[in-house]
Each structure stands twice: as structure tokens, then as C-alpha cells.
C-alpha positions in Angstrom: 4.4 0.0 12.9 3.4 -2.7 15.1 3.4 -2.0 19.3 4.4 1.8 18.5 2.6 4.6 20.4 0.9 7.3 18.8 3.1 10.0 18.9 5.3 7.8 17.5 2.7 6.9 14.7 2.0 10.3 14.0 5.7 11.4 14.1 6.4 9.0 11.1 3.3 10.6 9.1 4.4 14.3 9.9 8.0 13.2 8.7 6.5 11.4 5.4 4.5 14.5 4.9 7.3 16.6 5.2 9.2 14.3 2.4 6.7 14.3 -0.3 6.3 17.9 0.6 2.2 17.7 1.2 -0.1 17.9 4.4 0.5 15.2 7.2 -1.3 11.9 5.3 -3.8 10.9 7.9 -5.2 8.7 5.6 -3.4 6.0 3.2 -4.0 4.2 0.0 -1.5 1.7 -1.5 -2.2 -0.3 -4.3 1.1 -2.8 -5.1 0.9 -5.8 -8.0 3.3 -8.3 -8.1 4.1 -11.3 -9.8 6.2 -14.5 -10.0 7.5 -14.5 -13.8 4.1 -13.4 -15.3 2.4 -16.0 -13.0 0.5 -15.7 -9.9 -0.6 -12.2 -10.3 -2.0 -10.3 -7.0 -3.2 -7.0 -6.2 -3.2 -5.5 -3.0 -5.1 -2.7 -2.0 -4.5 -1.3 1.8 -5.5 1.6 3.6 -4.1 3.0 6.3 -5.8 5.4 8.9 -3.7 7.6 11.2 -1.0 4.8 10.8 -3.5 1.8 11.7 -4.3 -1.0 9.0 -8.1 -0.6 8.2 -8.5 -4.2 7.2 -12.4 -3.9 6.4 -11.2 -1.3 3.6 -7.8 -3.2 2.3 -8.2 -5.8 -0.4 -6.2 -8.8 -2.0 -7.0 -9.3 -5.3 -6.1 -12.7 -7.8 -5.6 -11.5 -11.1 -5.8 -13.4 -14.1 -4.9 -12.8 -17.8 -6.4 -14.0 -21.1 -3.3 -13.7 -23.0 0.2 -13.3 -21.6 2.2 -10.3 -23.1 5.7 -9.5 -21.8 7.0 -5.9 -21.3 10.4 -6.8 -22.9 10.5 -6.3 -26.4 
């Protein structure tokens, strides 16, 4: 939402709000793992305030297993 106003900002919540069917979301949390075939596993954590990136509060994380273990049986 980079270089949009504010009313344009908060549009885009009210509308998301409306969608999910619960109060305008002011405030954000997204977590989101991916992975390259089991390998190079990262987390991301971000928070969003009135449609800003708070990047004090997001995270990346680099995950690591012990064991692998596939979801396929």
C-alpha cells in the first residue's frame, strides 16, 4: 500500500472488515512459513498498524529442523 493516502488506507481496512464480516482491523498480525522443498525454512511475522508496516514489531525467523518429516504419506 505503498504512496496511498489514508483514506485510501483505511478504505481498504473497512472493505477487508466488511469481508471477514468483523470490526475495521486497525491492527494486523500475519504470520506466513514457507519453504523451498523442505529446505530453507522462514517464518515471517509482520504487523500492520492502520495499514502501515510496524517494522520494530515484524520478525523474520530461520527455522531449522532436527529431523525432516514430509506431509505426504
Amino acid at each position: 500500500m505503498e504512496g496511498s493516502s489514508k483514506n485510501d488506507k483505511t478504505s481498504l481496512l473497512e472493505e477487508l472488515g466488511n469481508y471477514l464480516q468483523v470490526d475495521t482491523p486497525y491492527f494486523l498480525e500475519v504470520l506466513d512459513i514457507s519453504n523451498l522443498f523442505q529446505q530453507d525454512v522462514v517464518a515471517g511475522f509482520l504487523v500492520y498498524l492502520n495499514g502501515e508496516k510496524v517494522k520494530s514489531k515484524s520478525k523474520i525467523y530461520q527455522l531449522t529442523a532436527s529431523e525432516k518429516k514430509s506431509d505426504v504419506s
